[in-house]
ROLO-843846 format. One record per residue: x, y, z of N, C-alpha, C in turn. Coordinates in pm, whole numbers, plus 32768, in hexadecimal, padded with zeros to 4 digits. Example, Ala and Ser with C-alpha at 12.3 -4.5 7.8 and 13.67 -1.06 7.14 Angstrom:
2
85277DC7830C84CE7E3E830C85287EB6830C 85057F1F82C485577F9682CA850A80038313 
END
This chain:
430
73D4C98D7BC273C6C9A07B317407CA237B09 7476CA2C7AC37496CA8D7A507433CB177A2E 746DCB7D7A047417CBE679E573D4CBB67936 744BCB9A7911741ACB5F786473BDCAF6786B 73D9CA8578DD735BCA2778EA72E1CA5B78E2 72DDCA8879627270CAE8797E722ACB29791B 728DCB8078C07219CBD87846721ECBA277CF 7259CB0C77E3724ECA96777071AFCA5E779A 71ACCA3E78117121C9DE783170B5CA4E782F 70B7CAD678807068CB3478567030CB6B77A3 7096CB3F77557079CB737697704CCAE37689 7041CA7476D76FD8C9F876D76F61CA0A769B 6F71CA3A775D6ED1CA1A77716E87CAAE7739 6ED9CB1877316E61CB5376EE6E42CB34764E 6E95CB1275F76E93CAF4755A6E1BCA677580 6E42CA0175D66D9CC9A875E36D37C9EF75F6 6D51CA3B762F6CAACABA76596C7DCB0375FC 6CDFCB4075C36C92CB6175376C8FCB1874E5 6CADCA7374E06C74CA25745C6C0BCA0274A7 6BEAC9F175236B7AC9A0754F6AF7CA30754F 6B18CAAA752C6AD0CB1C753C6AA8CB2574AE 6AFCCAFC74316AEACB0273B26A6CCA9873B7 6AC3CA2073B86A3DC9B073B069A9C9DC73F2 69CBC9E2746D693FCA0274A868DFCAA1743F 690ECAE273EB68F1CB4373C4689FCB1C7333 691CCAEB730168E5CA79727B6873C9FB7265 6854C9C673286809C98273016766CA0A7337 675BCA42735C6725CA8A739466C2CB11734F 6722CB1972E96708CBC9729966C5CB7A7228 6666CBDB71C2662DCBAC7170668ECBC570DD 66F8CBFF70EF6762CC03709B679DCBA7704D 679CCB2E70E9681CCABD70D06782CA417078 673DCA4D706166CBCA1A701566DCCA1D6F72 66C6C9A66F7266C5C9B16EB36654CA0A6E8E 666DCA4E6E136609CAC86DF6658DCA636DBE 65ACC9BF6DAA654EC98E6D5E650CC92A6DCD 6526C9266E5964E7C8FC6EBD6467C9126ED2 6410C8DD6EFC6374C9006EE8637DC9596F76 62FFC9A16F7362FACA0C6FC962A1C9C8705E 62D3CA2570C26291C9A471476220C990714B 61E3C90D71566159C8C371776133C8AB70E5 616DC8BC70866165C8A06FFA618EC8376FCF 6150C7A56F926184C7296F6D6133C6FE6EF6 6156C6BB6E82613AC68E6E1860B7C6B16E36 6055C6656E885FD9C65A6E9F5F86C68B6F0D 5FC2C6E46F665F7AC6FB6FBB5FC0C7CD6FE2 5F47C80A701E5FA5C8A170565F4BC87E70F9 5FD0C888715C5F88C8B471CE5F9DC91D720B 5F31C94072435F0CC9B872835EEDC9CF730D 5ED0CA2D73655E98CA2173F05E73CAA47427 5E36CA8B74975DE6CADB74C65DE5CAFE7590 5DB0CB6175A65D9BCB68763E5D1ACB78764A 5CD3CB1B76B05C4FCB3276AB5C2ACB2F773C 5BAECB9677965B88CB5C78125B15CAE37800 5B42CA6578035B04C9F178005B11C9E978A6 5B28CA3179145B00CA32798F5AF1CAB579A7 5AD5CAD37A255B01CB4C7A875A5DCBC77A4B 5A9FCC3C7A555A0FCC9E7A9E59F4CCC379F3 5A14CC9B798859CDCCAC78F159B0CC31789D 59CDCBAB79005989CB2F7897593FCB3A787D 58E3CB5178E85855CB2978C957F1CB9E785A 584DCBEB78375818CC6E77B7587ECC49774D 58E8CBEB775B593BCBF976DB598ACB9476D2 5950CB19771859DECA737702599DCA3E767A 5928CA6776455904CA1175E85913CA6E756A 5972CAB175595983CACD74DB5A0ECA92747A 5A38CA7574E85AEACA1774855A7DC9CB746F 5A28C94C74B059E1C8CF746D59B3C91773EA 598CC97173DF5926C9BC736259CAC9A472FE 5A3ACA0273335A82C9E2728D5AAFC96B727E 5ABDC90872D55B01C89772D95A7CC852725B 59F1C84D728F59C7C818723E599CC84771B3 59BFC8E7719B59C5C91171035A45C8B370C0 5ACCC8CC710C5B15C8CD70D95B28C7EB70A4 5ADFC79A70FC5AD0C75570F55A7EC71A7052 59F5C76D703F59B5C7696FEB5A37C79A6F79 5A6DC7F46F7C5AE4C8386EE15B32C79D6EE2 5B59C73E6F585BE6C6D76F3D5B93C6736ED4 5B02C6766F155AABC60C6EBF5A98C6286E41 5ABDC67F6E0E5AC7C69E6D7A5B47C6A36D49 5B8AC66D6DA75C3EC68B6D5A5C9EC7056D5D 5C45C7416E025CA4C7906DFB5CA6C8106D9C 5D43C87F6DF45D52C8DC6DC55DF8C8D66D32 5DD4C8D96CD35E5AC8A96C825E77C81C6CAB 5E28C7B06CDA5E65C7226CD45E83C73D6D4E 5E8CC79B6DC35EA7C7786E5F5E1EC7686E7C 5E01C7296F115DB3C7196F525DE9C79B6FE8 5D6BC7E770325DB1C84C70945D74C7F27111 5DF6C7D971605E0DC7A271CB5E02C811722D 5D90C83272955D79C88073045D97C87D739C 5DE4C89873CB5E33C88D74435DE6C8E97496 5D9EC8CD75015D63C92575475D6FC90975DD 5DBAC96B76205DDAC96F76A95D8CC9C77726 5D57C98977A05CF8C9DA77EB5D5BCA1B783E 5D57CACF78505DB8CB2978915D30CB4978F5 5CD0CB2379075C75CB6279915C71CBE97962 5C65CC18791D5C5DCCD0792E5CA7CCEB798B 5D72CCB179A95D9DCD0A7A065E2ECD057995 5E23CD9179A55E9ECDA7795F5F47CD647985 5F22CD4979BB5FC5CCFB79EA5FA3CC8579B3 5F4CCC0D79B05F4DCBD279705F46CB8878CF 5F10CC2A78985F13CC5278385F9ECC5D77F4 5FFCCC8778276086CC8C781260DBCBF57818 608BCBAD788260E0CB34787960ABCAD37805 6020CADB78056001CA707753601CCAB37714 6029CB2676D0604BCB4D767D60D2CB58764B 611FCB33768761E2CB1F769061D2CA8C767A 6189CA3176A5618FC9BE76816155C99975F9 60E3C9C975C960D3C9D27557614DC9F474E7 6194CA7D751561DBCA8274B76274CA5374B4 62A5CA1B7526630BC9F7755162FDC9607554 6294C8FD754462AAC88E754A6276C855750C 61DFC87D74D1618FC85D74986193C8AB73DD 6200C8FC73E76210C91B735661CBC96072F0 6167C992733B60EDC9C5730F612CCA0F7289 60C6CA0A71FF60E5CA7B71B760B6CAFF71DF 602FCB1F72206018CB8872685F9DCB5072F1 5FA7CC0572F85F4DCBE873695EB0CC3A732B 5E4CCBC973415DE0CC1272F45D5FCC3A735D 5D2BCC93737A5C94CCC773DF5CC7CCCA7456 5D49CCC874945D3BCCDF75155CD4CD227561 5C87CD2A75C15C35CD4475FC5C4ECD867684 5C24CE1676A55C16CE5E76E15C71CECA76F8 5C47CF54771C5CC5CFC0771C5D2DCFBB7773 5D08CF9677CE5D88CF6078485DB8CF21784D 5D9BCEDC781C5DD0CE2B78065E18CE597771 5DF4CE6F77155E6CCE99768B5E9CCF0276A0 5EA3CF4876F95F25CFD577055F6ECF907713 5F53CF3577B75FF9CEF777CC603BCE847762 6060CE8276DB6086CE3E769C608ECE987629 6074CF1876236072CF5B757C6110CF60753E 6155CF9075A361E8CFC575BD6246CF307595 620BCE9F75F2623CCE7C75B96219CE2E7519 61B4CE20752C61BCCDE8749D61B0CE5E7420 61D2CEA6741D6216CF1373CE62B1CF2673C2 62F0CEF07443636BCED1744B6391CE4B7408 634BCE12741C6345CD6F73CE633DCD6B7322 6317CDE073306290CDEA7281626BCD767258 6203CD5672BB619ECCF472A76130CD497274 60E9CD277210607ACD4771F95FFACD33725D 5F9DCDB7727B5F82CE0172F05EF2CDED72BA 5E7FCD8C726F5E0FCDD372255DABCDBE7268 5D6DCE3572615CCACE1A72955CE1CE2D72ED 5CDFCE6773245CC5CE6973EC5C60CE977427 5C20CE43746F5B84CE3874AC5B62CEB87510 5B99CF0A74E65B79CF7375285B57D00E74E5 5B1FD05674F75B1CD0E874E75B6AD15B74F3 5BD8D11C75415C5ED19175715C7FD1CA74E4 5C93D26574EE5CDCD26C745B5D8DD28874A1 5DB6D21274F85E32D1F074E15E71D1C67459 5E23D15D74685E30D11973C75E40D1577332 5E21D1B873415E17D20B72FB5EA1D26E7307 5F28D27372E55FA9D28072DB5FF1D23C7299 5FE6D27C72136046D23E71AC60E4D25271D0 60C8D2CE71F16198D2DF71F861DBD2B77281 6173D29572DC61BDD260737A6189D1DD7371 6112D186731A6109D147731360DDD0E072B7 6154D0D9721D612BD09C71A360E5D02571A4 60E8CFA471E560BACF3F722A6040CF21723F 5FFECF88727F5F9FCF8D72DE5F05CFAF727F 5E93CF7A725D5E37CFB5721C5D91CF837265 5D4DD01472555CD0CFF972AC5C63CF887280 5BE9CF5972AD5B7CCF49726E5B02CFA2728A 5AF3CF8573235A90D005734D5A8ED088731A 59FED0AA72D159F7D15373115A42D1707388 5A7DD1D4737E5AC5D21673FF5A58D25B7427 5A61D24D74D55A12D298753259E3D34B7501 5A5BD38374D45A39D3F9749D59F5D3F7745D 59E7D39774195965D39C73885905D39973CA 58EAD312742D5873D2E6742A581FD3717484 5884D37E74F2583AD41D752A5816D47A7523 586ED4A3747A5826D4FA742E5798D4D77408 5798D48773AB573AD43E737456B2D43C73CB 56B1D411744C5650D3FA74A055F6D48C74B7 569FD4CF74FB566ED58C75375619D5A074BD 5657D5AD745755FAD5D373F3555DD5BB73A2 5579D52773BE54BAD4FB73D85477D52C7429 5491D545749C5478D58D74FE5452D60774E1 54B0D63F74D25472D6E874945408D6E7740F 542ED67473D453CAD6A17352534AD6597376 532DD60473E952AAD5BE73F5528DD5FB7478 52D8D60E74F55296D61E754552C3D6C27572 52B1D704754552ECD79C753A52B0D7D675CD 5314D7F1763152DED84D76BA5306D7EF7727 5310D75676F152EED6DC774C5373D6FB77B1 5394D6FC784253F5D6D378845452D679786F 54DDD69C78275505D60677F65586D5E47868 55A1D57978A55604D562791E5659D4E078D3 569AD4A7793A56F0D43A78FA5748D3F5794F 572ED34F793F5770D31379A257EBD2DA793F 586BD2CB798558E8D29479375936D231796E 597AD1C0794959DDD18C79975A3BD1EF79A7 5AA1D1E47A315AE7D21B7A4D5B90D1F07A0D 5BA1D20479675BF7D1F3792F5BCED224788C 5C3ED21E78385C3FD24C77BA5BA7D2417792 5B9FD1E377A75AE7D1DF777B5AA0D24A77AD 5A62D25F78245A42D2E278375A8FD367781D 5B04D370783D5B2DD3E5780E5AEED4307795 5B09D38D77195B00D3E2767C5A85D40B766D 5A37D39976B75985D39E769E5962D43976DE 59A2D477770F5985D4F377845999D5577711 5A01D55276F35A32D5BD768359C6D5B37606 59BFD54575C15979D55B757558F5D5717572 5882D56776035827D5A97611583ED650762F 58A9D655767258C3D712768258D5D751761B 590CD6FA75B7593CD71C755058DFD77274C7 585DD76974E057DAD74874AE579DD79C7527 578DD74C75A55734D7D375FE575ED83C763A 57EAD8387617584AD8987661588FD8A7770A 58C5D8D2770E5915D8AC77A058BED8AC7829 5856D904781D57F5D8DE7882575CD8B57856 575DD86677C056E3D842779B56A3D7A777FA 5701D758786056CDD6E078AA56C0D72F7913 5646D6E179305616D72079B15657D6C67A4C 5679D64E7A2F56ADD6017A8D5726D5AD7A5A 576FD5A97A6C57EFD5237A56582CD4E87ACF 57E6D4637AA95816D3FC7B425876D3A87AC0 58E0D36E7B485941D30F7B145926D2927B5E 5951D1F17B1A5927D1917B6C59DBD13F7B49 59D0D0EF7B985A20D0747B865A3DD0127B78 5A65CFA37B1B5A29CF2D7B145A43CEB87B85 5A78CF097BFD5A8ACEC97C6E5A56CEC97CD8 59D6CF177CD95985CF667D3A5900CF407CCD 58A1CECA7D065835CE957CE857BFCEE27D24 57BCCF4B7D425770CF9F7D835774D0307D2E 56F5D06D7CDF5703D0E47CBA5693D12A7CE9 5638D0FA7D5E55E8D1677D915612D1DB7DC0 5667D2167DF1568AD26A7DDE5670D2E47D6A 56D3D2907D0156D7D3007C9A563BD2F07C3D 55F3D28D7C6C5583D2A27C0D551AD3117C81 5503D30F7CE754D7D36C7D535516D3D67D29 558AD4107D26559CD49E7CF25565D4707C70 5578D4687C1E5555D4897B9B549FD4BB7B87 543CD44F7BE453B0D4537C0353B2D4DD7C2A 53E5D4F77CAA53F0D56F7CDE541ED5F97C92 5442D5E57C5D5467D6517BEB540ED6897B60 53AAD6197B765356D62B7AF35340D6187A69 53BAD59A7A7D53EBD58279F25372D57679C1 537FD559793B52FDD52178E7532CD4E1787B 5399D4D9782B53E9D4C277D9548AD4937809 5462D3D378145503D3B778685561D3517805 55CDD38777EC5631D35077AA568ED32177D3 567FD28477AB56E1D223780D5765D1EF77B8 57E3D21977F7586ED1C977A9587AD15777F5 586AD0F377F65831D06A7876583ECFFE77FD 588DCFAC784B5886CF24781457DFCED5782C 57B8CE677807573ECE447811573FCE3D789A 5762CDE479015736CDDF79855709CE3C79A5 5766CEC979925773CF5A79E356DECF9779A6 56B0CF707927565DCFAF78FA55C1CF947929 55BCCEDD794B5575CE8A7966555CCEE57A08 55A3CEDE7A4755D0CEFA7ABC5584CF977B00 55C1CFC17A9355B5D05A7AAB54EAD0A17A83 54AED03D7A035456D02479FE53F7CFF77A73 541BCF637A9853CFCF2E7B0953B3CF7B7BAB 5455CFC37B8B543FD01D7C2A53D1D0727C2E 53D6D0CD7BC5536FD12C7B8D52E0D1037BA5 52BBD0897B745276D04C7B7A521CD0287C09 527FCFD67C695285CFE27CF45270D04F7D57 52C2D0CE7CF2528CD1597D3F51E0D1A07D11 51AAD16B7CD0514BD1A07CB15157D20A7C2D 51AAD1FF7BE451E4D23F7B8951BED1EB7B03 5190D2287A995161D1E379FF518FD27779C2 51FFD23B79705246D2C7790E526CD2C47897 52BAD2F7787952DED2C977CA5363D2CC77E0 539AD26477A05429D23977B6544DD23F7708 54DBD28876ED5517D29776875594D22676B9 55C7D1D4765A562AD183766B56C5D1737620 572DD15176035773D12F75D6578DD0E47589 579BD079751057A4CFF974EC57DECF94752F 5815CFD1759D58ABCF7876095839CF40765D 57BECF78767F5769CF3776EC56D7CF2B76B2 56D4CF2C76625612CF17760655FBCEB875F3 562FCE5C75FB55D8CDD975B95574CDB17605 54FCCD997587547CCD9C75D75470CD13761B 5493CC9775D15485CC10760C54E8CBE8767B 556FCC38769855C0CC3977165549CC94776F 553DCD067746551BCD5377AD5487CCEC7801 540DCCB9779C53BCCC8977E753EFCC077832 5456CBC6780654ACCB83784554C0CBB078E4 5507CBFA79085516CC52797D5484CC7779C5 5443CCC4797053D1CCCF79CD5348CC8079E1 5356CC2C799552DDCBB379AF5287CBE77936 5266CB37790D51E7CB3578BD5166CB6E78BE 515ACB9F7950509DCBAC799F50E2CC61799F 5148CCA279995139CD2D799D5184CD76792B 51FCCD1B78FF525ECD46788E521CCD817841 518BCD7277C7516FCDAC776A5116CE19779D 50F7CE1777FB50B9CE9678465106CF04781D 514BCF0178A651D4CF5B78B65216CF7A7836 5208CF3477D0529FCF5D7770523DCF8976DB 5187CF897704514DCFD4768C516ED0787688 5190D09875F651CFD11D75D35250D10E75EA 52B6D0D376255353D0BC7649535BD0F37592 53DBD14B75C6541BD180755154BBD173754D 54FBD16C74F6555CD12B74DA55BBD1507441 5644D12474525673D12973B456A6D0CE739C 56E3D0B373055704D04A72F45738D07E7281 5783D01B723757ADD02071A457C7CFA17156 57A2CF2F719C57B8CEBB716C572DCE9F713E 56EDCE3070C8566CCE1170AC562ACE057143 5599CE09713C5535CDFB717E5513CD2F71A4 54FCCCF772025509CC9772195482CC4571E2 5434CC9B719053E3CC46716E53BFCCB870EB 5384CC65706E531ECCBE6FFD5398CCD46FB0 5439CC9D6F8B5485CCA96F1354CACC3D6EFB 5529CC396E855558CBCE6E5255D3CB9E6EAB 5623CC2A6EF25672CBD56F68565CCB6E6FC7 55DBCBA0700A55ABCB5B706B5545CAEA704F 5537CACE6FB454E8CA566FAE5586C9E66F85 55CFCA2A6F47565EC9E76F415684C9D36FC9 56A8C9F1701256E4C9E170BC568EC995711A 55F4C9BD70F9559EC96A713655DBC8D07124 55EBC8A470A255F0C8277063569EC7F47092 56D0C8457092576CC81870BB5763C804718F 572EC86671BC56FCC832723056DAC7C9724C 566FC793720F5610C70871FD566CC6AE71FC 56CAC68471735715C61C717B57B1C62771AF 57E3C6AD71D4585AC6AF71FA5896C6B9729C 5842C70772DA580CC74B734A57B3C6C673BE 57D7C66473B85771C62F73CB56D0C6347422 56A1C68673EA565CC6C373FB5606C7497468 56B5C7887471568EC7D374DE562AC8527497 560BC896752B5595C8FE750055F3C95D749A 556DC985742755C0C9EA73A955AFCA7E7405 55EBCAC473FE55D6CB647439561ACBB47412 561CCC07744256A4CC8B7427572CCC4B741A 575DCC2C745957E2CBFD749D57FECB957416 5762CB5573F257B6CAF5738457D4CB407301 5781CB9572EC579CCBFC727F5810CC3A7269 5830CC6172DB58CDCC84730E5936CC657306 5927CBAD731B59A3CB91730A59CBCB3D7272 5931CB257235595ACB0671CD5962CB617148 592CCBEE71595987CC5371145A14CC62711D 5A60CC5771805ACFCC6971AE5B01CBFD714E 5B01CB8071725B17CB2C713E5B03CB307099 5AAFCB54702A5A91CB896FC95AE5CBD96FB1 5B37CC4D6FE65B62CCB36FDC5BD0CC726FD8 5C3FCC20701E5CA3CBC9703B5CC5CB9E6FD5 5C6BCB2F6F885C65CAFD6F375C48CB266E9B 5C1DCB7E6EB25C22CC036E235CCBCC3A6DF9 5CDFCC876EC95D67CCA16E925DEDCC476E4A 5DEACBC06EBC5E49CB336E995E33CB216DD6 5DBFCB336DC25DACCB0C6D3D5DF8CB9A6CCB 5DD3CC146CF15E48CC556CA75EBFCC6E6CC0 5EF6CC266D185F88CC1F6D3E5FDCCBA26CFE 5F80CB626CA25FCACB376C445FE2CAA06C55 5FF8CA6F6BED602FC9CA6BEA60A2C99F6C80 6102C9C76C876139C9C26CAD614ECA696D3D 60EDCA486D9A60E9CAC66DF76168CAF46E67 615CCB676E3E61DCCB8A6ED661A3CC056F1A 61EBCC236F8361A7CC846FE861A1CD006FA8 623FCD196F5861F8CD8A6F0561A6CD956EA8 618ECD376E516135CD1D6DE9607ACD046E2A 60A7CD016E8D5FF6CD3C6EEA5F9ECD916F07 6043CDBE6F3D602CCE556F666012CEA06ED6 607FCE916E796031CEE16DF65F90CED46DC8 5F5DCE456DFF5F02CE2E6DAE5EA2CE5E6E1C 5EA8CE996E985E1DCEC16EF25E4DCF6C6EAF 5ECCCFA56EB65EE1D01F6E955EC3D0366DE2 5EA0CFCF6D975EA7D0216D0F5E2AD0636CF7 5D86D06A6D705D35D0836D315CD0D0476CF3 5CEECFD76CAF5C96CF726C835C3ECF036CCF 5C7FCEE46D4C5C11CE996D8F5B99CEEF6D9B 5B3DCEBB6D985A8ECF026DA95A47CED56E39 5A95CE426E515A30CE216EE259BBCDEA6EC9 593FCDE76F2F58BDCDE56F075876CE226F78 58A8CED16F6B5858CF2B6FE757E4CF626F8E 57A5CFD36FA1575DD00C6F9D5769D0906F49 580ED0A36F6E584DD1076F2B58E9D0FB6EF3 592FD1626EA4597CD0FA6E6E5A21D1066EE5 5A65D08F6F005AD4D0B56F2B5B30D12B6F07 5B89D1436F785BCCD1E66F6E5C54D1C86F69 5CA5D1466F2C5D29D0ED6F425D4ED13B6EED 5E01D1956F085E27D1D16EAA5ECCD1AB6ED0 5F24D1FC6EA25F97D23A6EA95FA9D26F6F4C 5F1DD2D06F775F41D33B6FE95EA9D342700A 5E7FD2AC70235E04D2B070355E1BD1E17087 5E04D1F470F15DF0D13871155D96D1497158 5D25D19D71825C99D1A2718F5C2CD1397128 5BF5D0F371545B8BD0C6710C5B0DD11870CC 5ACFD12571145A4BD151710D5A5ED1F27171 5A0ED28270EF5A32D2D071295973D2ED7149 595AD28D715D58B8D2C8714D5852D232719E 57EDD28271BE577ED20271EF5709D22071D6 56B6D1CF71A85643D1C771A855EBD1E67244 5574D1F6725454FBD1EE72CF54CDD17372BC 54D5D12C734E5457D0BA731653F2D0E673BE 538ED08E7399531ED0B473F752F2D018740E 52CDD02774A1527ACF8B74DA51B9CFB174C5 518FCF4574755115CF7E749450B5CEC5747C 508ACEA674DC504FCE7D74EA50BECDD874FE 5106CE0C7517517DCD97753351CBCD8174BF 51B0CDE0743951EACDCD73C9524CCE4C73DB 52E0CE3473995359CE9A73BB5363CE88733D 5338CF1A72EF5399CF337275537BCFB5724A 53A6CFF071BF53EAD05771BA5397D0AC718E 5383D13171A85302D16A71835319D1E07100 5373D1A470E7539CD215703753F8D2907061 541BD2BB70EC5493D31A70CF5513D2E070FB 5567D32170AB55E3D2F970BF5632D34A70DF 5692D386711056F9D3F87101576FD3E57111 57C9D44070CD586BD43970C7587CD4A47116 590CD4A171525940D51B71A559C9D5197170 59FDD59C71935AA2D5AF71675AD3D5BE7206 5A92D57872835ACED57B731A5AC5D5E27336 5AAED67B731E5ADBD6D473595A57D734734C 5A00D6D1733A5964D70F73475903D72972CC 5967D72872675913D74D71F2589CD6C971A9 582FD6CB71C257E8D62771A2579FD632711A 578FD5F370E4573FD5E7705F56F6D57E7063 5682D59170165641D5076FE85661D4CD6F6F 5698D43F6F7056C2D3F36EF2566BD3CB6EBE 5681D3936E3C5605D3526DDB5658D2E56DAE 56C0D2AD6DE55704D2366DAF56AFD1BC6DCF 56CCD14D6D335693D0F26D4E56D3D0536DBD 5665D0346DD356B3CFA96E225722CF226DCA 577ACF0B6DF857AACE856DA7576ACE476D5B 5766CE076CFC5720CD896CC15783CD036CEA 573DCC6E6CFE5785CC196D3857BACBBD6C8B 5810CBC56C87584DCB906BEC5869CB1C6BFD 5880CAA56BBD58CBCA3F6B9B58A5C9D26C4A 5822C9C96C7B57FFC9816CBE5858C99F6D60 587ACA2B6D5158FFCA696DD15971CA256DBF 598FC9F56D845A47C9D56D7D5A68CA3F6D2A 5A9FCA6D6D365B0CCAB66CF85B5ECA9F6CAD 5B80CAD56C025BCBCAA16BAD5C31CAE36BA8 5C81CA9C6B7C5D31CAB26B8D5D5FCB246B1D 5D7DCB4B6B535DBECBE06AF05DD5CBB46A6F 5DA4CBEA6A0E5E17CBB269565E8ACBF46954 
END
């Protein structure tokens, strides 16, 4: 072959390579899209959505039944027609609480399954590994079932928005009951060994100061054994113990105590309190023993004695088919409420940015306890929690509440709780 052949067939094949590099780019980029194309998982009549949930592995059994909780809120909103004339289609995938698998449904969700977003992912390890990308994606990031104030990064992460009190809060919040009720008491503290304990650590130091715990054991959710760290902690004298523990760990960490000859006062997290999981875990014949005085926070209604929970009770009943009502269902059908609040001011016609404006303009209210903190430079939910107390097998809230600014400063709020409007559906923006 010729030299001219040669850089004749070479100005070929590369001019095919860059049309076949154009095409592939055009079908690919959200550019080459009509501006009047509906936005993904968005269709005349339906928005879908999805989720990561441990429906197996070492946190089902404290947290697979809360997608059923929004599936069946969100079920009860289609039976009324929906949000704007859609019905919300819920895609919910089990990642085991292991972060690698977490990464693979969640790419399928948004890579095959079209999701318009991703809504409550569940757990801090399990949603780190995916923040990056679905921020890279700008998929809408809402609610995330956790306490990390990862989530909380507007400028590394526009996308991304919390539901939980963050651990900092709640540890403030706790240290500080502590000092104002049990003043002198030894206060120690058990943590998972990840973002969860970390923040929960800080925000009790934060409040008792750098050497105000008298003990800090770390556990793992892979190591079903915490005698250990509950033996030091006994040994140390705690008297006042504050747990960042998913329910098992809490259940767990309780019962050992228990086993050791140990009856104490346990301060908790909202990530591991639920009173009907927890007696779950430790049996009917000792659960309400053990867990009278259990102290705790929260910021979502109380599961029994308001208008949420006689509403949710009833959507449980016929939607749910009739699984047990508890924490977890409260949980997920706020979330779900919250979902469906935002979808509804994002307008007739919704897009990812028109979502995101509508969780960032401020105006959603929720139905916590206190009012959401959704801003501009704010994707924190809730900067505050209520106390609730177990007493006599009844878990609810004993009138204080407090806000923190994270960095120790706590107040007591006087904000009022939600009112439940328009039968919980949510009306569509005017």
């Amino acid at each position: 072959m010729s030299h001219r052949s040669a850089r004749h067939s070479r100005a070929i094949a590369v001019a095919a390579a860059s049309a076949m590099l154009i095409t592939l780019a055009a079908c690919s980029t959200p550019a080459a899209q009509s501006p009047d194309a509906p936005a993904p998982g968005v269709t005349d009549d339906t928005v879908t959505i999805g989720t990561h949930q441990p429906l197996t592995g070492p946190a089902a059994a404290g947290y697979s039944s809360i997608s059923a909780a929004t599936q069946a809120y969100f079920d009860y909103v289609n039976s009324t027609g929906g949000i704007n004339g859609r019905t919300i289609e819920y895609l919910v995938k089990d990642d085991g609480y292991n972060p690698a698998t977490t990464q693979t449904v969640v790419r399928e969700l948004v890579q095959d399954d079209d999701v318009f977003a991703i809504l409550n992912g569940l757990g801090t390890p399990t949603h780190t590994s995916v923040l990056d990308y679905l921020n890279q994606k700008k998929v809408p990031d809402l609610f995330v079932a956790s306490g990390s104030t990862s989530w909380n990064q507007p400028e590394k992460y526009p996308y991304t928005f919390a539901f939980n009190a963050d651990y900092v809060t709640e540890g403030e919040a706790l240290a500080q009951y502590a000092t104002d009720e049990f003043a002198g008491k030894k206060v120690c503290l058990l943590g998972q060994d990840d973002d969860f304990g970390d923040e929960f650590i800080t925000g009790a130091q934060n409040v008792l100061g750098a050497d105000g715990l008298t003990s800090v054991q770390r556990y793992s959710v892979s190591n079903q054994d915490v005698v250990a760290q509950i033996s030091a902690m006994k040994a140390a004298g705690c008297e006042i113990n504050m747990l960042a523990t998913v329910n098992g760990f809490t259940a767990l960490a309780i019962g050992t105590a228990a086993k050791l000859g140990w009856f104490t006062q346990w301060f908790s997290s909202s990530s591991g309190a639920d009173y009907p999981t927890l007696v779950g875990f430790l049996g009917e014949d000792v659960g309400p023993k053990l867990l009278q005085g259990f102290v705790s926070s929260n910021y979502l209604p109380a599961r029994q004695g308001n208008d949420w929970s006689e509403l949710f009770e009833k959507i449980n009943t016929e939607f749910n088919d009739g699984a047990p009502f508890d924490g977890n269902t409260m949980f997920g059908m706020s979330v779900g409420y919250l979902f469906a609040e935002a979808l509804a001011a994002a307008g007739e016609n919704p897009t990812r940015e028109s979502l995101l404006e509508a969780v960032t303009s401020g105006d959603l209210v929720g139905n916590g306890i206190l009012p959401l903190s959704f801003g501009d430079d704010s994707h924190a939910a809730y900067t505050g929690v209520g106390i609730t107390t177990v007493d006599q097998g009844v878990q609810d809230y004993i009138g204080t509440t407090y806000v923190s600014d994270g960095k120790g400063s706590v107040s007591v709020s006087d904000a009022e709780p939600v009112a439940v409007e328009n039968e919980g559906v949510p009306a569509s923006a005017e």
